[in-house]
N, C-alpha and C positions, 0 to 999 in steps of 0.2 A: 199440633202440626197442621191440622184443616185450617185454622187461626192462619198463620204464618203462608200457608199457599194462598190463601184468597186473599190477603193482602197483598203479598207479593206478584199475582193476576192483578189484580184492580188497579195496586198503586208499579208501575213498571220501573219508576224513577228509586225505588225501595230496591228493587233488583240489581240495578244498574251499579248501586253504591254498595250493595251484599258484596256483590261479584268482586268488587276493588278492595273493599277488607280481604276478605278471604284471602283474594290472591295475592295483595300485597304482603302479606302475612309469611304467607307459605313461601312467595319469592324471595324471603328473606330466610330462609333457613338453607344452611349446609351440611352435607353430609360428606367429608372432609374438605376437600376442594369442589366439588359440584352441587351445583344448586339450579332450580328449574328457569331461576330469572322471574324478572317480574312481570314481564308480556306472558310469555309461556303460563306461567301461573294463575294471570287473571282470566285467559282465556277458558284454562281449563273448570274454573271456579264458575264462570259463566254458562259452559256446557250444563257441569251441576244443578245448577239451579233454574239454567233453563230445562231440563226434563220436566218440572214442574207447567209446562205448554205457555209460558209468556210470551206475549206480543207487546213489540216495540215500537212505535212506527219509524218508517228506515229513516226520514230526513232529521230525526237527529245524530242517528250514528254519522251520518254524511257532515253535519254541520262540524263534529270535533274533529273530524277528521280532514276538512276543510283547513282548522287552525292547528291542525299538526302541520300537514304536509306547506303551506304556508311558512310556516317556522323553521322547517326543515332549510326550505329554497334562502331564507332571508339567511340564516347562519351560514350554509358552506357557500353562498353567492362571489363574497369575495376572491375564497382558494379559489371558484369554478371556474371564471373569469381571469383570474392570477394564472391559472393551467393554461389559457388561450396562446402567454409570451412566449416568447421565441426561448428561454431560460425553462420553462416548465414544459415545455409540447412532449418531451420523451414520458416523463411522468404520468401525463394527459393520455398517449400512444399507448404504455404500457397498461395504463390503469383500462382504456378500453378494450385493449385485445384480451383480459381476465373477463371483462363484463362478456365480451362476446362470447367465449369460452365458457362460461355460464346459460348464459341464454343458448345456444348450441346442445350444451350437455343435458339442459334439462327439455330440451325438443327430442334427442335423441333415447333419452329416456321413457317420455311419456311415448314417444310413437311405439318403443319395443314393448313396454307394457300393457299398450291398448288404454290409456289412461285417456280422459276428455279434458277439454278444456281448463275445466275448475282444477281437479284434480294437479294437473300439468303447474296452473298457475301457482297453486298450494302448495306445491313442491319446491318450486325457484321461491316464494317467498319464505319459506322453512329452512332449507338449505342453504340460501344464500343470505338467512336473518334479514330478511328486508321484508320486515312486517305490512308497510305502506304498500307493498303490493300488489294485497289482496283488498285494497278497496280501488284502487286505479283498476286491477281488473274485473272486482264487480263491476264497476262505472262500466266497464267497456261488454261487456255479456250483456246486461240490461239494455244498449244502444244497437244492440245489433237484432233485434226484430226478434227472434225467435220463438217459439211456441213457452208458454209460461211454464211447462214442466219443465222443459228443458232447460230453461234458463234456471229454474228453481233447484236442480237435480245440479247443477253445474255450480252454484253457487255453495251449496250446503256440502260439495265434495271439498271446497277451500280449506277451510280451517282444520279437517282431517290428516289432509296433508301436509299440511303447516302441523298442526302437534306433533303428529309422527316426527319429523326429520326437522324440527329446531334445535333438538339438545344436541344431537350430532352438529348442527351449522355453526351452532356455538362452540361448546365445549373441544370438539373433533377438529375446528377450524384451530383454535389456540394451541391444541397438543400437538397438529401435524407442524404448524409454520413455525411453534418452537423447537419439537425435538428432533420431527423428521428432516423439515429443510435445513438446515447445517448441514447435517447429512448429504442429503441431495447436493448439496453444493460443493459437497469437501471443502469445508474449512473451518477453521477455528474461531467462534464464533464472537467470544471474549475477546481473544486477541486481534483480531479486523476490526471489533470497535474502538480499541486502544488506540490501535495503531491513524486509522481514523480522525479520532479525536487528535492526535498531537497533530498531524498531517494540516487540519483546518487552527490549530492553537497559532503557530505559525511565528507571533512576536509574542511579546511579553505583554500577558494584559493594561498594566500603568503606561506602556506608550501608546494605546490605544485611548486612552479619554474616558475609557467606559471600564470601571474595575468587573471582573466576573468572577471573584471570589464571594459569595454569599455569605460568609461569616466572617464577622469583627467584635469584637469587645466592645463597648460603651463604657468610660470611667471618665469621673472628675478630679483635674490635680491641682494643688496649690501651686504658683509658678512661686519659688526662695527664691531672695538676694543673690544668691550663690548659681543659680541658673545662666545657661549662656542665653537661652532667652528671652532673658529680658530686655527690653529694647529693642527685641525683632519685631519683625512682623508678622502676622495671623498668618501669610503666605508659607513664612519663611518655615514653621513649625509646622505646619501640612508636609512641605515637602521634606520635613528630616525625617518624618514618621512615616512615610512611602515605602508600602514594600511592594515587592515584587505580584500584580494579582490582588493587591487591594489597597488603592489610594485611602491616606486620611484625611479626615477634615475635621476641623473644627467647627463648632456649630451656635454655640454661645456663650457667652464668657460673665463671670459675676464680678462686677468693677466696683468697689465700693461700698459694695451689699446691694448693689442694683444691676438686673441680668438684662446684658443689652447683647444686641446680635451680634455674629461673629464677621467684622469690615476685613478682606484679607489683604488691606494696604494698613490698617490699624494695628496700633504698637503694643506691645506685652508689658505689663508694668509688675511688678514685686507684689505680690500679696493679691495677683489675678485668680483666678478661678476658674479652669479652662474646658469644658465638655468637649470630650476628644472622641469620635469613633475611629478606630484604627485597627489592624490587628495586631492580635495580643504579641506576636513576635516583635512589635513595635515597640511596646510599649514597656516590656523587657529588658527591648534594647537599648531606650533609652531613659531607663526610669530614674539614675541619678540627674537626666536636666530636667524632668519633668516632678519631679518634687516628690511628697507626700498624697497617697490618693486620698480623697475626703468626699462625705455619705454629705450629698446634698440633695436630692429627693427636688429639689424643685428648679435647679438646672437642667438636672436630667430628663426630668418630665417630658421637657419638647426639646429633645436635641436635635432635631433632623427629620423634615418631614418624608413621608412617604409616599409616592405617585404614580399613578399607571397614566400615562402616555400613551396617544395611540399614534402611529405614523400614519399623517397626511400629505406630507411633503411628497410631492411626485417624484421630484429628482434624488430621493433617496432608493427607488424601488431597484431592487437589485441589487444593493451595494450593500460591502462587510460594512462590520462595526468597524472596522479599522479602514478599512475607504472613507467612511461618514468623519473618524476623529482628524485623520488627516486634512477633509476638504473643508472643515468648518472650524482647524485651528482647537481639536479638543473641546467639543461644545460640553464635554460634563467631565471635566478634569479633577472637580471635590463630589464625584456621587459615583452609587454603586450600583450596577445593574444586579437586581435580585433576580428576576424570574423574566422570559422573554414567551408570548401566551399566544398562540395561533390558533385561531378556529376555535377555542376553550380547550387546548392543547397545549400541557407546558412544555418546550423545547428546547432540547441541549444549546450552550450557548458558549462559542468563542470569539475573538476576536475577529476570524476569519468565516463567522457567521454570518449571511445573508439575510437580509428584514425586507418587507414589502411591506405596500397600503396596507391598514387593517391590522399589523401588529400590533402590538401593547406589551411594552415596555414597562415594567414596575423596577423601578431606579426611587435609592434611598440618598440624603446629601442635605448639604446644608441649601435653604431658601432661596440664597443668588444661582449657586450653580445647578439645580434644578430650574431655575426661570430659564437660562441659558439653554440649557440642554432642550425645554419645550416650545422654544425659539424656535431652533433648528427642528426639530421633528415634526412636532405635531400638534396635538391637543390634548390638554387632560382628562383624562374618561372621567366624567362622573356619571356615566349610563346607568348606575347600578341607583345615586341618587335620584335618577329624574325622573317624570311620570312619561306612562309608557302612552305615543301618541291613537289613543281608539282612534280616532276619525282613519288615520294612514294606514291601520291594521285592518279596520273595516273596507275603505277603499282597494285595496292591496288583494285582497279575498274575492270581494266583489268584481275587481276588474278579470280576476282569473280565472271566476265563475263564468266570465262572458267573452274572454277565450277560447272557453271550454266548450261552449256549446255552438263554436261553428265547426261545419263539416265539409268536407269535401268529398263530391262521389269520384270512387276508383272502381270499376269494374260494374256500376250500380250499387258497390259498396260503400256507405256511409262512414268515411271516416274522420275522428276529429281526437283532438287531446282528451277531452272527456273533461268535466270540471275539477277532479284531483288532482290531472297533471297540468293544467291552466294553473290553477294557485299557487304547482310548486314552480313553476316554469316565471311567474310575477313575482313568486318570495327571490328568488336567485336575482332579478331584475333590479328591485328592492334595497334585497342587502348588497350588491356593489354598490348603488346609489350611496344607500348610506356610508358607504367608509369615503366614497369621495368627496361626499360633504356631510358631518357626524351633523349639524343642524337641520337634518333633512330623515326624517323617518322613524323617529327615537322607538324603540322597543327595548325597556330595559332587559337585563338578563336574566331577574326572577321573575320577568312574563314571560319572555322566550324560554324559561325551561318550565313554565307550569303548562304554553303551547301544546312546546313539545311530548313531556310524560303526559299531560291529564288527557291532553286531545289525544295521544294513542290509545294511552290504556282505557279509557270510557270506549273510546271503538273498538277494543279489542273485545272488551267485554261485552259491547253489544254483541256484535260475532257470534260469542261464544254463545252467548242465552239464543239467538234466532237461530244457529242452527244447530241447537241442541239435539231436536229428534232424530235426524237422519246424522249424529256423529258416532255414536256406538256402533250401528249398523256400517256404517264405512270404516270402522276402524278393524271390526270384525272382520271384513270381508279384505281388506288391503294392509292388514298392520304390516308384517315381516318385511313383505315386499317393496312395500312402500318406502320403509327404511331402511333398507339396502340400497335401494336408486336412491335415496338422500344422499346417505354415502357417497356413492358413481357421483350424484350432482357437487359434493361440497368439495370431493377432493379433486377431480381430475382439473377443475379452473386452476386449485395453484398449482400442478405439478406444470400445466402449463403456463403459468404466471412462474412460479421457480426456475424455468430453463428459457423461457424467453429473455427473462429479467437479464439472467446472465451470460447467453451468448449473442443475443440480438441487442438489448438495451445496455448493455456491460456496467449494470447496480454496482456499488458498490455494497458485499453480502449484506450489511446491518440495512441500510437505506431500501433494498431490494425487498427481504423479509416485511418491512415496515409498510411499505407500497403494497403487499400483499394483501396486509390487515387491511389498511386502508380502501384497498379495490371490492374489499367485501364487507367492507364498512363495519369490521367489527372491532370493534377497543377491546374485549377481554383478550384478542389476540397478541395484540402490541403491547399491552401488558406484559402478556406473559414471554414474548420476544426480549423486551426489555430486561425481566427478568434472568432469562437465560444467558444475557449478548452482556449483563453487569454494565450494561450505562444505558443514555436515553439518542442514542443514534437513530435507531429507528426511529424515531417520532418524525426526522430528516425526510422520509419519504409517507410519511401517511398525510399527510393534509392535503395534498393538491389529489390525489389517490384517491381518498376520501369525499372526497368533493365531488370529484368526476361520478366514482363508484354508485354512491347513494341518489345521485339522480341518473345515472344510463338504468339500474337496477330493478328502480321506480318504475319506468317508465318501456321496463323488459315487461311489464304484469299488461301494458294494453297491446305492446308487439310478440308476444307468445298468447295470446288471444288469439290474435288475429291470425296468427300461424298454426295454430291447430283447427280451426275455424275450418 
């Protein structure tokens, strides 16, 4: 054990990575439905083994937490921006009067408590799970001149407060906006999503251009002499197999023993071979002109490719899928829209579903009518293949470092964004840049999520080890209480985000709940919304929400500084 502590003093970078096993470990366990999470747990892993008296030195905690909060800004940039339109500003409205309702409740708390500063800040970032804002307002404690106890004493109270009152911000945010708000609302929560959903379905998905039925069969059939078509055309056999919610297509056909693509002005002949995706109702239906099925393994292989799209067409923002199939004449009348992905949020999808810049579209079809379809839209992401740009990530960072450190005096008060909330305030710059031109900024997505998680959790866990000594001591002297004003802090924003939503902003209930999550930036809520409401309506109001939420939130940790100050 002396072995393992003197190591762990000498070498700090030994700690830092104890801390992330540990916790990541322990984050992953449940004990039926609750679990500590994996922030929550690395931190507390880091408290651990900081008892042990390690010292870090702070500017690497600050450097990961630089390329979190960077990553943060570049992912929700686009919604944040999308919230500015005249189409999103209620969204944008509602989503700040919950943030304000936040930052209010947890002023109002730390004053009746007598809490300070740090304390106060650890609280809104535990309550309101918004981890990144216990280093925007360390940044902002340290700039403000004060005696080094004080600011020490004010910092080491953070993370106390934050462990106390994050399992309630979490778990307590999900149970109240599933079970309680229905309630709140009187209504039925299942059925306003139903009802909803047909509400926006509106036509038939096949006359829209874009099928949104996600499941089809794939079979290969002999075309017999005895077939009617033979002699038709590749068109003509798409359109008989057309059902209602999921166009067919054909995709390549075996002529002779040689598989050549599917032409849909090209003729059927006797003894074709025909790779049909369609659904199975189709294929049912018409299985006497479609022959005999037959095991071909190497038609099948590549029937149809698959593609994520992202929308950069301007003139498409705002409009349904069925506005876009109408104005462009059906741009994808043989492909199948699978999944429609916002923010890295999958999102219910109809006809009568509205897309903006920055969507991503994953539509399945045969090779012309996907060319077609990426015509009209947009581009094909292959973000996930391309190398992520260092030089833009490092400039991006850098320039927000140097945002950060101007200041303005108010009162002889030094004030400025601090360099946490400079990076995220460049990341959101960033990321709209990029979706308005995808050649502009490249950050694949398995960088932006190693950003995101490793740049928080390595800071969380630094946290945890620096202010190990004075956390038992505060938790001693504050636990109960502390978590009770957690409570007062995580519930009273939605009861006021619940009743604004529905007599001021008039939500519709699913879309309202959803905006809830999103205003407090938590997914395991909308989860469990979803779960409750039996579809994905809510997800309708969490991204523009979500966007706004996670940077007002951010950026409550240097403006509740300065107000208890």
């Amino acid at each position: 054990m002396d072995w393992i502590a003197q190591a762990l003093r000498q070498y700090p970078e030994f700690a830092i990575f104890a801390a992330l096993v540990i916790g990541l470990c322990v984050g992953r366990l449940k004990l039926g439905r609750f679990s500590l999470e994996n922030v929550t747990a690395v931190l507390l892993a880091g408290v651990l083994i900081g008892q042990l008296d390690i010292s870090i030195p702070p500017n690497v905690k600050s450097v990961f937490f630089l390329m979190f909060l960077f990553a943060v800004g570049y992912g929700v940039g686009p919604q944040f921006f999308r919230g500015l339109k005249n189409d999103a500003l209620p969204q944008v409205a509602f989503a700040s009067t919950l943030c304000v309702a936040v930052i209010l409740s947890t002023y109002v708390a730390a004053k009746l408590a007598g809490y300070n500063a740090g304390l106060a800040a650890g609280l809104l970032s535990g309550a309101a799970t918004i981890s990144a804002g216990l280093g925007v307002a360390t940044d902002t404690i340290n700039g403000l001149n004060l005696p080094p106890d004080r600011a020490k004493e004010w910092t080491d109270a953070m993370p106390v407060a934050y462990a106390v009152t994050y399992l309630f911000g979490t778990a307590g945010s999900a149970w109240f906006l599933a079970s309680v708000g229905p309630r709140l609302l009187g209504v039925d929560l299942v059925k306003e999503c139903k009802d909803y959903e047909r509400k926006l379905g509106g036509v038939r998905s096949q006359e829209v251009g874009f099928a949104t039925h996600p499941e089809m069969a794939l079979r290969a059939h002999r075309i017999e002499a005895k077939s009617k078509f033979v002699g038709q055309c590749v068109a003509d056999v798409q359109e008989d197999l057309d059902e209602p919610g999921s166009p067919a297509f054909v995709s390549a056909i075996r002529h002779d023993g040689s598989i050549v693509p599917a032409d849909p002005d090209g003729t059927i002949q006797e003894g074709d071979v025909l790779a049909i995706a369609a659904n199975r109702d189709a294929f049912l239906r018409k299985e006497a002109d479609l022959g005999v099925e037959v095991d071909d393994p190497e038609l099948l292989k590549r029937p149809a490719d698959i593609v994520d799209i992202v929308i950069t067409n301007k003139s498409l923002a705002g409009k349904t899928l069925q506005q876009i199939a109408a104005a462009h004449d059906n741009p994808g009348p043989g492909v199948v829209l699978r999944k429609l992905v916002r923010q890295g949020q999958e999102m219910p999808f109809t006809p009568g579903t509205t897309v903006d810049r920055g969507d991503v579209l994953q539509i399945v079809g045969a090779k012309a009518d996907i060319e077609r379809a990426v015509q009209v839209l947009g581009r094909v992401d292959r973000s996930i293949k391309k190398k992520t740009g260092v030089m833009f990530m490092a400039l991006g960072i850098l320039a927000g470092i140097a945002i950060g450190t101007l200041s303005v005096l108010v009162h002889n008060i030094p004030l400025s964004l601090g360099t946490s909330a400079g990076a995220l305030v460049i990341g959101l710059v960033c990321g709209y840049l990029r979706v308005a031109n995808r050649a502009f900024g490249q950050i694949s997505e398995p960088t932006l999520w190693a950003m995101n998680n490793v740049g928080l959790t390595i800071f969380i866990a630094i946290v945890g080890i620096s202010t190990a000594p004075a956390f038992l001591k505060g938790l001693r002297t504050e636990g109960l209480a502390l978590f009770l004003w957690g409570v007062f802090v995580t519930v009273v924003p939605l009861v006021v985000g619940i009743f604004s939503g529905k007599y001021v902003f008039k939500f519709h209930p699913g879309v309202l709940l959803g905006a809830c999550a999103g205003a407090r930036t938590t997914t395991a809520a909308l989860g469990a919304i979803q779960e409750v409401a039996q579809s994905n309506v809510p997800a309708l109001g969490y991204t523009v929400a979500y966007a706004v939420g996670n940077t007002l939130l951010i950026l409550w940790g240097v403006v509740l500084v300065l107000m208890m100050r």
